[in-house]
Residue, then its C-alpha position, 0 to 999 in steps of 0.5 A: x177807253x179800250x175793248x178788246x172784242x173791238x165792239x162797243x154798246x151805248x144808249x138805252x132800250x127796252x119797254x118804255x124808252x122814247x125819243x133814244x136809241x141803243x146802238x152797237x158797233x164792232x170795228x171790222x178789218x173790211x167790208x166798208x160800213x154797214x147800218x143796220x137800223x130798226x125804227x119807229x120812223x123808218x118811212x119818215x128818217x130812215x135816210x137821214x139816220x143812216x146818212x147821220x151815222x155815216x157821217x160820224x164815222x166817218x168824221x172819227x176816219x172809221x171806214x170798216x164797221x158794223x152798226x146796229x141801232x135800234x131806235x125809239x124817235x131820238x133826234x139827231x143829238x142824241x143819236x150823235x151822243x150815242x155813236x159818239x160814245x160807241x167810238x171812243x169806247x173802242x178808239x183814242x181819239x181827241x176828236x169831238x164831233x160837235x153839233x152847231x150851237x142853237x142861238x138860244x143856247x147862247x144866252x149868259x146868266x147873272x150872279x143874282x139871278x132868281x133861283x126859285x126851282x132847279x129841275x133835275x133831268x137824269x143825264x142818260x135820259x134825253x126825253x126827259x130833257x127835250x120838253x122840260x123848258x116849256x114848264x117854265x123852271x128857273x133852272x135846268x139842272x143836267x144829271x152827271x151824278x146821283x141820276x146816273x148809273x155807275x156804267x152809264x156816265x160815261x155815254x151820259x157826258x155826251x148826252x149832256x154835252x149835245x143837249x147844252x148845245x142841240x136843246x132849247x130850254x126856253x130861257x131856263x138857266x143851264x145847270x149841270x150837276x157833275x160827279x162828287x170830286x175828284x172824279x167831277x173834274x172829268x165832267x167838267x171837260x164836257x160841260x164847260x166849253x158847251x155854254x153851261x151857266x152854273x155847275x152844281x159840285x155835290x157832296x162839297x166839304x171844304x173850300x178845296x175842293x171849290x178851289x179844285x173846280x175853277x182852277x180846272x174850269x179856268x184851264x178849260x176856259x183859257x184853252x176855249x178862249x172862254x170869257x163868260x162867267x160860269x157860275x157854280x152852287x155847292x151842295x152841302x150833303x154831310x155833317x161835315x159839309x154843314x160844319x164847313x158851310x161858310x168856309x164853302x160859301x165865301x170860298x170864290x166870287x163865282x159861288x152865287x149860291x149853296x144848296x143842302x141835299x137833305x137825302x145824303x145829309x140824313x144818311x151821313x146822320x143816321x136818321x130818317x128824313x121827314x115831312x116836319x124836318x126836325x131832324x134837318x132843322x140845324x143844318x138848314x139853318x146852317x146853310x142859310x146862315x152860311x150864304x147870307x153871311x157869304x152874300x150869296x143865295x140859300x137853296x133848299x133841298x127837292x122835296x120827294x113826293x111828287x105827287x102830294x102838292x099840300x105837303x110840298x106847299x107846306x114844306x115850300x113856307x117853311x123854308x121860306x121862313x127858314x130864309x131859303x131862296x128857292x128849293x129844288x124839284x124833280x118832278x114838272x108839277x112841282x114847279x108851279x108850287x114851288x113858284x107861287x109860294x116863294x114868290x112875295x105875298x101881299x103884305x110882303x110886298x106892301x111893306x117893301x112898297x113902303x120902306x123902298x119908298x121911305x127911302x127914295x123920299x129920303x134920297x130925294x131930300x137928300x137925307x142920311x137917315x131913312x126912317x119909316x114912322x119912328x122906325x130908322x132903316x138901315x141898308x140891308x132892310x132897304x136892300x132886302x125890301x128891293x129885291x122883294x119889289x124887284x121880283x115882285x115886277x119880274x113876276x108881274x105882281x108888282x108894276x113897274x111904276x107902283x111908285x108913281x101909283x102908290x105917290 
């Protein structure tokens, strides 16, 4: 990106900004650099700041500046995201300036991992991101797109790209929602060498555009020497989404599951979303059928008041009963709900007991058939009822040798 007033602006401030900073910076022909900074912990790191700030500049060979930052408490990723930005508004340049990759942020997910809530966090708000793992969600979800304002993705690529790699989410998977393509495939560039696990592609209409994604993240990972297996969840947002669902569903080995946003879905209808979701009946059943068929996992919309716990558990049954696997949140106070109600019951749970068991007795007597009472059961009963027992143990319903117990 180019300035002609050679001055550049990132970050945030005002009234009720916490643990950010805005900064500006004006390229200049002598004089050294300059640091202005105000901050909230001046005493405490004023020096580090400056010292931080220096460096960066000078890593981007920048010798002739003025900054200004007014801190909030950043910490030293977002403080890099926010120079960083500021630089390469005003020089072309290829150059990175990457922070050292925590252990925990190291850590790889599998294609059946549970998925019961992905906690979205806006990409241009670090604060948010900073705590968010200690609620224990599933999924972390990074905010490129709807979360984002027009003139702030740009800056929010490194923000999200430092925290993949500076923040600990505390064993939560590390998922990213990029822009609607074709403009996502940019984002992908700051996501996919950083240690994402799962990329979110909203708005996806066809198994193109799956196809358009991992041909650019297969570019990435060959040019990083990148092994690891980066998951993606399409997010199904129109009608023509809907009507394209399975097409989107079995489009690659590395979906592992296939979201409805029911917000734009709504919108592309025409209609008014509501608690009793009438109107979305159709294309929720739509998206579940989809992945199931497909083998992958059906994920449920967020549910927007985030304050009426009643009403998200009710909804929580519901799309349960739809066949869902787990459904998105927005809000921390969210998750405990959303776990609690997707997670098996107790009759659930007895009646897996009984038909794993069925079938661990057939096996042992080495028989073909499983049956339980005059019932026969057949493979996919079988293995529906284990994945119930395996979360139940993952859980800690459920123990480990409930099977000794219960024999």
């Amino acid at each position: 990106m180019n300035n002609s007033n050679k001055i550049a602006f990132a970050g945030n401030r005002g009234k009720g900004v916490k643990s950010d900073c805005f900064v500006s910076l004006e390229l200049t022909t002598t004089g050294g650099i300059s640091i202005n900074l105000k901050s909230k912990v001046e005493v405490m790191f004023g020096n580090a700041i400056r010292k931080q700030v220096a460096g960066i500049l000078d890593f981007f060979g920048i010798k002739n500046a003025n900054m200004e930052i007014e801190d909030a408490g950043a910490l030293p990723f977002v403080i890099a995201a926010r120079v960083e930005a500021a630089v390469k508004q005003l020089i072309a340049t290829g150059k990175e300036y990457l922070l050292d990759v925590i252990p925990e942020n190291t850590s790889r997910t599998t294609k059946e991992r549970f998925r019961f809530s992905r906690l979205y966090l806006p990409g241009n708000s670090p604060k948010l991101m900073i705590n968010a793992g200690i609620h224990k969600p599933d999924g972390i979800i990074l905010d490129l797109e709807d979360a984002v304002a027009p003139d702030k993705k740009f800056e929010a690529r490194f923000v999200v790209r430092n925290a993949l790699r500076a923040v600990n989410f505390y064993g939560a998977e590390r998922m990213v929602r990029i822009n609607q393509i074709p403009a996502g495939l940019e984002d992908l560039e700051y996501v996919v060498p950083h240690n994402v696990n799962l990329i979110l592609v909203p708005k996806c209409e066809s198994a193109n555009q799956i196809k358009q994604v991992n041909e650019q993240i297969e570019k990435i990972k060959k040019a990083h020497n990148i092994k690891t297996d980066i998951w993606l969840m399409p997010i199904i947002e129109s009608a023509l989404g809907v009507m394209k669902a399975f097409e989107i569903a079995s489009a690659a080995g590395n979906v592992v599951s296939l979201a409805i946003g029911l917000e734009d879905y709504t919108a592309d209808l025409g209609t008014k979303r509501t608690n009793e979701g009438t109107e979305s009946f159709f294309a929720r059943s739509m998206v579940v059928n989809a992945a199931r068929a497909a083998g992958i996992q059906p994920i449920d919309s967020v549910f927007s008041d985030v304050s009426d716990m009643e009403a998200l558990k009710q909804n929580v049954l519901k799309s349960k009963a739809l066949g869902f696997d787990g459904m998105g949140c927005i809000h921390p106070r969210q998750i405990e709900v959303i776990h609690k109600y997707f997670a098996p019951d107790e009759t659930e749970i007895e009646k897996a007991k009984k038909i794993v068991n069925a079938f661990y007795i057939a096996k042992e007597k080495g028989l073909g058939v499983v049956s339980l009472g005059s019932k026969m059961i057949d493979a996919p009963v079988v293995k529906r009822a284990q994945k119930s027992i395996d979360l139940a143990v993952s859980l800690g319903i459920l123990k480990k040798n409930w099977r000794v117990e219960m024999m």
